[in-house]
C-alpha positions as CSV (number, residue, x, y, z in Angstrom):
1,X,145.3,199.7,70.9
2,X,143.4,198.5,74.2
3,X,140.5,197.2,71.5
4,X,143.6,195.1,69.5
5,X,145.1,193.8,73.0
6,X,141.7,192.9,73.9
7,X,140.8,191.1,71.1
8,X,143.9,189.0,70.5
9,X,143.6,187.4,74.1
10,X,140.1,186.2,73.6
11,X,141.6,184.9,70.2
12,X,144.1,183.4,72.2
13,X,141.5,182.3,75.4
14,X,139.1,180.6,72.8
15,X,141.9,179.2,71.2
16,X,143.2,177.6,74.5
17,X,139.8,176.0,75.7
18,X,139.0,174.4,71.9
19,X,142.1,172.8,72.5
20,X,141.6,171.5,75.5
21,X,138.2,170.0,75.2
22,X,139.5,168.5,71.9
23,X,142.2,166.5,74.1
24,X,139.6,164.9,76.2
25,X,137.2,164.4,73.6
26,X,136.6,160.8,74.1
27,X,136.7,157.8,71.1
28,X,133.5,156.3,70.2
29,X,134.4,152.4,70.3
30,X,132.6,151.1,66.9
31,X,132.4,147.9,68.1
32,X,130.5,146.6,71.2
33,X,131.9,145.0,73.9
34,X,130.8,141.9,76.2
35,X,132.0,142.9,79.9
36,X,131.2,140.0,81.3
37,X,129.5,136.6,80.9
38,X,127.6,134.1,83.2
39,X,125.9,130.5,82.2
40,X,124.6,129.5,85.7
41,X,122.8,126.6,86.7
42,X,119.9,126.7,89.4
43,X,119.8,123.0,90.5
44,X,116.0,124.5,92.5
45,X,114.2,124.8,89.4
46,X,116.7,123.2,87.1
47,X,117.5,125.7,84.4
48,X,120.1,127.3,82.5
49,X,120.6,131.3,83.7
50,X,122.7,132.7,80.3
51,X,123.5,136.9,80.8
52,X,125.7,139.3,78.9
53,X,126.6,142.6,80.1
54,X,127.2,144.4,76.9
55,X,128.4,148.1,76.3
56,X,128.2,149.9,73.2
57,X,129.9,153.5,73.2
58,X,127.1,154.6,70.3
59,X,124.0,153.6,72.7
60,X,121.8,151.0,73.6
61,X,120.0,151.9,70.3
62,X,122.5,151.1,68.1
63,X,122.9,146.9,69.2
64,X,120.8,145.1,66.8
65,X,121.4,141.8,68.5
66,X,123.4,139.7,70.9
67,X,123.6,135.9,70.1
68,X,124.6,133.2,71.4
69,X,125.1,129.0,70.5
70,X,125.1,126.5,73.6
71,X,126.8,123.1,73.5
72,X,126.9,120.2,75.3
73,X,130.2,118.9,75.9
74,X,132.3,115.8,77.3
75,X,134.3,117.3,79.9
76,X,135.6,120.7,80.8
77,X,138.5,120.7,78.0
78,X,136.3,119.4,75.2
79,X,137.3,121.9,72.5
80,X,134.4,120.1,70.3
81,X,130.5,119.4,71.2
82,X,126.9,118.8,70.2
83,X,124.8,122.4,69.8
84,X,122.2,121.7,72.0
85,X,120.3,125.2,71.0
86,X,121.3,128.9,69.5
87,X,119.1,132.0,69.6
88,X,119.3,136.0,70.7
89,X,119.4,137.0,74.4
90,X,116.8,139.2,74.6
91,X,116.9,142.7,77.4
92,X,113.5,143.4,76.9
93,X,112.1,142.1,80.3
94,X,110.5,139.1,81.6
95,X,110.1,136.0,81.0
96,X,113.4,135.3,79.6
97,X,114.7,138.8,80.5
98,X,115.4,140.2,84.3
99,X,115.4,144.0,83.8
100,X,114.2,146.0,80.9
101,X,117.0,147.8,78.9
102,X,119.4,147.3,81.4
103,X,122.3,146.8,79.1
104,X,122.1,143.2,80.2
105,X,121.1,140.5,77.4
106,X,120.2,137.2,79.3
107,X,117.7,133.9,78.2
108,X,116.3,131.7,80.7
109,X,116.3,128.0,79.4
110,X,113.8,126.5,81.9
111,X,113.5,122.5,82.8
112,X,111.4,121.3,79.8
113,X,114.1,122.7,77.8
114,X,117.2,121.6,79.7
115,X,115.8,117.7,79.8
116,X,117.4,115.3,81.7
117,X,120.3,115.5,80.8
118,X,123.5,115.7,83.2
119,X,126.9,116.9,81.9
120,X,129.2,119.9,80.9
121,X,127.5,122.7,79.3
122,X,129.9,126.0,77.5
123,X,128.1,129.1,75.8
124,X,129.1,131.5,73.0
125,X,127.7,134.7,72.3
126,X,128.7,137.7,69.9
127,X,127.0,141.3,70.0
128,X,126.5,143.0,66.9
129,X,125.4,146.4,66.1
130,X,123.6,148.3,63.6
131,X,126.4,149.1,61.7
132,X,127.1,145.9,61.3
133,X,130.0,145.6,63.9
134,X,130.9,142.1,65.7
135,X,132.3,141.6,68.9
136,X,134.8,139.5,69.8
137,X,133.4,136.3,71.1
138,X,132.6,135.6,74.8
139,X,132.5,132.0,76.4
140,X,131.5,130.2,79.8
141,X,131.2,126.9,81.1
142,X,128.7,125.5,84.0
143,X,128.0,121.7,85.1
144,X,124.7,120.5,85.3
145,X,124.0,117.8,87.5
146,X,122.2,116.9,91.2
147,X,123.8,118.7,93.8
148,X,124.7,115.5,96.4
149,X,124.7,116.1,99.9
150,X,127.6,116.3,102.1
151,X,128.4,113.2,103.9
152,X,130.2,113.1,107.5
153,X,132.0,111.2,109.4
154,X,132.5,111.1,113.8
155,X,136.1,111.0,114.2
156,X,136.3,110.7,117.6
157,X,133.6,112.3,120.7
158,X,134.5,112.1,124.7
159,X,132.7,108.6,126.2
160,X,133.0,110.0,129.8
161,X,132.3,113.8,131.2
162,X,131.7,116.0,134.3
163,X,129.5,118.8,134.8
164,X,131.5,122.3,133.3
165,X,133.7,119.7,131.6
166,X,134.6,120.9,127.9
167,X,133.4,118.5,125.1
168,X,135.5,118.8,122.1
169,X,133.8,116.6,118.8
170,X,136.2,116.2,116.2
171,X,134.0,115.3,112.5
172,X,135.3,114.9,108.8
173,X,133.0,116.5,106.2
174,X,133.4,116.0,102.4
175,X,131.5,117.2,99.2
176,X,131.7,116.0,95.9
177,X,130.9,119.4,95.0
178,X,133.8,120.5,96.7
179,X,135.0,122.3,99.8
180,X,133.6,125.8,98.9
181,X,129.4,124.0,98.9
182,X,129.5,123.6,102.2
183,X,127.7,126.2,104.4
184,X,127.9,125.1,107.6
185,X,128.2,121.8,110.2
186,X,125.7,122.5,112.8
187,X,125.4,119.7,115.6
188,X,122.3,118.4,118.3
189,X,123.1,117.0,121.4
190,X,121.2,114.3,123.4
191,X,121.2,113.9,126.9
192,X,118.8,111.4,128.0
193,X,119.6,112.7,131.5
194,X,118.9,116.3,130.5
195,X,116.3,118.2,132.4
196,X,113.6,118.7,130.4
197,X,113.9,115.0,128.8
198,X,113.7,112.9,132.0
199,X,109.6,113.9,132.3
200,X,109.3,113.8,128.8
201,X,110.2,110.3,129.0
202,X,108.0,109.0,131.8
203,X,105.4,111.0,129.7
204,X,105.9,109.4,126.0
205,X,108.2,106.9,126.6
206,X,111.7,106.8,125.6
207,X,112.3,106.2,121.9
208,X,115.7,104.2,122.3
209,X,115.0,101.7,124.2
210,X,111.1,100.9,123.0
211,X,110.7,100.3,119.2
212,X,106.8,100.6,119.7
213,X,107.9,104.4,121.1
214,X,110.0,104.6,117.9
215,X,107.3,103.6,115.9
216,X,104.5,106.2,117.0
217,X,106.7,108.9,117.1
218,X,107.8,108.7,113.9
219,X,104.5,108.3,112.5
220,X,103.6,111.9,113.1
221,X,107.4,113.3,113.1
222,X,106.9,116.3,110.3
223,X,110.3,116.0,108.9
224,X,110.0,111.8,108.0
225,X,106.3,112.3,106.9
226,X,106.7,114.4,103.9
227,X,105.7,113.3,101.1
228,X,105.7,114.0,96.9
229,X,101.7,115.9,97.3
230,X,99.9,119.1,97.1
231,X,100.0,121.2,100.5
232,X,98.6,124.5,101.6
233,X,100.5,128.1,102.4
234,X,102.8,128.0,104.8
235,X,104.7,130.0,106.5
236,X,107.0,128.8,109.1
237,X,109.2,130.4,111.6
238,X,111.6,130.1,113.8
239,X,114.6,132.5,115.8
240,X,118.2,132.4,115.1
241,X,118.7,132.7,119.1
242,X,116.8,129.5,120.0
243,X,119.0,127.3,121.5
244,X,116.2,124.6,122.6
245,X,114.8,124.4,118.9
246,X,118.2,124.7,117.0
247,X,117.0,127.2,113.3
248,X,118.0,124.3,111.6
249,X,115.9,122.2,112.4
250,X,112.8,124.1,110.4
251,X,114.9,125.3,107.6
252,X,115.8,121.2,106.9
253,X,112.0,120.8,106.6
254,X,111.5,123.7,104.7
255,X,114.2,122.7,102.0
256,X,112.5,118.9,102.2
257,X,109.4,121.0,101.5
258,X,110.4,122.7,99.1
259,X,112.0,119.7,96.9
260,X,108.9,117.4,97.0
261,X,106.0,119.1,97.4
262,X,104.1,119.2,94.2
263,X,102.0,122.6,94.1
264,X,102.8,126.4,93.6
265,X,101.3,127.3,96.9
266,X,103.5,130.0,99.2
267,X,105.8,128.7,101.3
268,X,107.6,131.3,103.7
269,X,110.6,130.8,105.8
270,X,111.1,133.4,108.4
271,X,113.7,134.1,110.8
272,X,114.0,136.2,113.4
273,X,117.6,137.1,113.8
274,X,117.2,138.4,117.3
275,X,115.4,136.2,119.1
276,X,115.1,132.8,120.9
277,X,112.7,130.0,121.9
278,X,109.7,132.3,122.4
279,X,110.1,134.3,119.7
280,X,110.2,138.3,120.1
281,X,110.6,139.8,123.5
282,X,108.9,143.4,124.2
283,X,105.7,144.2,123.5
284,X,105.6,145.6,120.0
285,X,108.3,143.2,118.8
286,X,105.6,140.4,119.8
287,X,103.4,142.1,118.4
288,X,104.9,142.9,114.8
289,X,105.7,139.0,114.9
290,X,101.6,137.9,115.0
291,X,101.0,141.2,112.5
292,X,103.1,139.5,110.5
293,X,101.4,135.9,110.7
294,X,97.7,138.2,110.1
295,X,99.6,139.7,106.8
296,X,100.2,136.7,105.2
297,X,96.6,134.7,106.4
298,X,95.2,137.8,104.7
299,X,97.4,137.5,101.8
300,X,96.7,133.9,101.5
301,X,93.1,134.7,101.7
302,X,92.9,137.1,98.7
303,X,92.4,140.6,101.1
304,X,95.9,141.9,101.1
């Protein structure tokens, strides 16, 4: 009897757990799915970025290929447009590729592709699978064209002041791009009274009132003299904190650099986020700062 007892509630135990896993057995979706789409354009090295996260409940094995058709298009509604090039996203890796089997198909359509041309640009892309499955069809839209810079405009600044006064500037920026490209207003301030300027100017002369003054100094100015050439490594660096060298100032000539300059070379733009005019206090911290200049002399040299 205890043998019969025993044996009908493992019946009914086993019974009870086949159940159960067979409620949260989960459907295989036979179709693949596109998450999510991006067509991004990188006005830097003017290109075409096109990526497709795509899941497949069978595997990463069983896609056979995710395709896509790019257009050129009027205007942001254009339903119609001229297919500028169609091909298979590949997720196999550089060059066209980020990260190998990553479940993200992307192609990389670099400047000799791309052209000249300015304008709306709207992808389509499909995954199928091995079995022969489609998925429904993903799209995105991106504008190509030179990013213009902000312009601004002084709406009013105080013409008379005492010392611990308060200056309040009032500006007016706009972007054709649009509120959300601009990254920050940062701002200079010239006293020709100030005191380190007044021996500066009995030294060099003052630039305002002499156009010879004018002249010389902006013959060797970095920013003004750069030109469309070849130039060497560089690494330039500056401190967030510096408040007689505002990080701005570097980082405009950096990005001037960077747009003209005709060569591969390095160029580095480093800075410290904790210091000010003369660069890391402490010891070690000035010391990690001229390891840091060694590293990349070394690295430029071919021994690191």
């Amino acid at each position: 009897m205890k043998r019969i007892i025993i044996a009908a509630l493992f019946i009914t135990i086993l019974t009870l757990w086949t159940c159960e896993n067979q409620s949260i057995v989960k459907t295989v979706e036979p179709t693949p799915i596109i998450e999510n789409l991006t067509l991004h354009y990188s006005e830097l090295n003017h290109s075409l970025f096109i990526a497709a996260k795509v899941e497949d409940d069978q595997g990463w094995d069983n896609l056979d290929s995710v395709v896509f058709n790019l257009y050129r298009i009027n205007t942001i509604d254009s339903m119609n447009g001229f297919l500028f090039k169609s091909g298979k996203l590949s997720d196999d890796g550089p060059p066209r590729d980020i990260i190998t089997q990553d479940g993200v198909f992307s192609y990389l359509i670099d400047s000799t592709e791309l052209g000249s041309y300015e304008g709306y640009y709207r992808v389509f892309v499909q995954a199928y699978d091995a079995d022969g499955n489609v998925s429904d069809s993903a799209t995105a839209t991106e504008l190509v064209q030179a990013n213009s810079p902000p312009e601004i405009f002084l709406l009013s600044a105080p013409t008379t002041f005492e010392k611990w006064d308060t200056l309040k500037f009032y500006f007016s920026v706009t972007d054709k791009q649009g509120y959300d490209d601009i990254v920050g207003v940062y701002y200079s301030i010239l006293r020709p009274d100030g005191p380190l300027t007044g021996g500066e100017g009995e030294e060099w002369g003052n630039p305002h009132e002499d156009p010879e003054v004018y002249a010389c100094m902006k013959a060797y100015t970095p920013y003004e003299n750069i030109t469309a050439r070849d130039y060497p490594a560089i690494l330039a660096t500056t401190s967030l904190n510096d408040t007689r060298v505002f990080f701005t100032e570097p980082a405009k000539w950096v990005a001037r650099l960077r747009e003209l300059k005709t060569d591969d070379n390095l160029l580095l733009f480093k800075t410290n986020m904790g210091a000010g005019h003369g660069g890391a206090s402490g010891r070690f911290d000035r010391l990690k700062e001229v390891a840091f200049v060694y590293a990349f002399g070394m690295k430029v040299a071919g021994m690191a």
